[in-house]
C-alpha positions as CSV (number, residue, x, y, z in Angstrom):
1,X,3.0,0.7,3.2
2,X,5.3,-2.1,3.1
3,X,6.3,-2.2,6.8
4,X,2.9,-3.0,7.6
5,X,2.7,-6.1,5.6
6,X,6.1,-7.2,6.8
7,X,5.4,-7.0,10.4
8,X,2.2,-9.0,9.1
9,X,3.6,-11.7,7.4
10,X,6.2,-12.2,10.4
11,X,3.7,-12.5,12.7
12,X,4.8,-9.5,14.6
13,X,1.5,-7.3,14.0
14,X,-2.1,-8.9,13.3
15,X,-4.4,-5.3,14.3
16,X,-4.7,-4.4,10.1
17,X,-7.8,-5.2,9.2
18,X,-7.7,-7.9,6.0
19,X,-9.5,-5.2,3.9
20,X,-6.5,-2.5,4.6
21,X,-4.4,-5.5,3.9
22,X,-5.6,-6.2,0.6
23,X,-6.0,-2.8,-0.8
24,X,-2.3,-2.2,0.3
25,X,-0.9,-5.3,-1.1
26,X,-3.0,-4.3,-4.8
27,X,-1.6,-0.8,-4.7
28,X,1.6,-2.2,-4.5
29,X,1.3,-4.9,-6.8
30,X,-0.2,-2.5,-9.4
31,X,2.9,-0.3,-9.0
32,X,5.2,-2.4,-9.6
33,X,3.2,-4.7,-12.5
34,X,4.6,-3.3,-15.9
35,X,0.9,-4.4,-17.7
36,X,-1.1,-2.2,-15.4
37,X,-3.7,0.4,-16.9
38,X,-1.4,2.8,-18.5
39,X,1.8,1.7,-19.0
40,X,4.9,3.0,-17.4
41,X,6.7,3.3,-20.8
42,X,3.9,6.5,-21.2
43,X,5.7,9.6,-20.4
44,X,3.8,11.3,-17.4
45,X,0.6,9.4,-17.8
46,X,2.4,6.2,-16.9
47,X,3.5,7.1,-13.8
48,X,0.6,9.5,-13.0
49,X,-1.8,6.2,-12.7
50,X,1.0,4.7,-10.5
51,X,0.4,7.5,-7.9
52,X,-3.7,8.0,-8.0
53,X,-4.1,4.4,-7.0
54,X,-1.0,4.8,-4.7
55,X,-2.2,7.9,-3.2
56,X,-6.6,6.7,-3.0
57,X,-5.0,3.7,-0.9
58,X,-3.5,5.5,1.1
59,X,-6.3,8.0,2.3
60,X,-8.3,4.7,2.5
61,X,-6.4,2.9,4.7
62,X,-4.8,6.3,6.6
63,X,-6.3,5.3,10.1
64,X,-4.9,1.7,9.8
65,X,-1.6,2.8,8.6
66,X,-1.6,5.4,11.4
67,X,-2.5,2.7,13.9
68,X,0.9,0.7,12.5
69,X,2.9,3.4,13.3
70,X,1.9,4.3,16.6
71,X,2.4,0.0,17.4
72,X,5.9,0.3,15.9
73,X,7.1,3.8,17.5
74,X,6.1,1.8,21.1
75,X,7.7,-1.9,19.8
């Protein structure tokens, strides 16, 4: 999910949609936020939140993200 926004932000891919985009960038910025819903410090249920909003953006954005790949296996 991060190679996506990188090749974004450099200019080198524009084909995500800004919706994909944002959900992917708020995925990312909820992992790695220490004040998100549960917290991290939470044995099992910290990290458990981590990966359901990690893994529902990634079924929601799964075309896009497919899309990225097939660009960067042919760039």
């Amino acid at each position: 999910m991060l190679r996506p926004i990188r090749a974004y932000s450099r200019g080198e891919y524009r084909a995500v949609p800004q919706s994909a985009l944002f959900s992917i960038i708020t995925a990312i910025n909820y992992l790695v936020d220490p004040f998100d819903l549960i917290p991290d410090e939470i044995p099992f249920l910290g990290f458990l939140d981590d990966a359901t909003v990690i893994a529902f953006t990634v079924r929601k954005t799964r075309e896009d993200l497919d899309d990225f790949m097939t660009w960067e296996t042919q760039h």
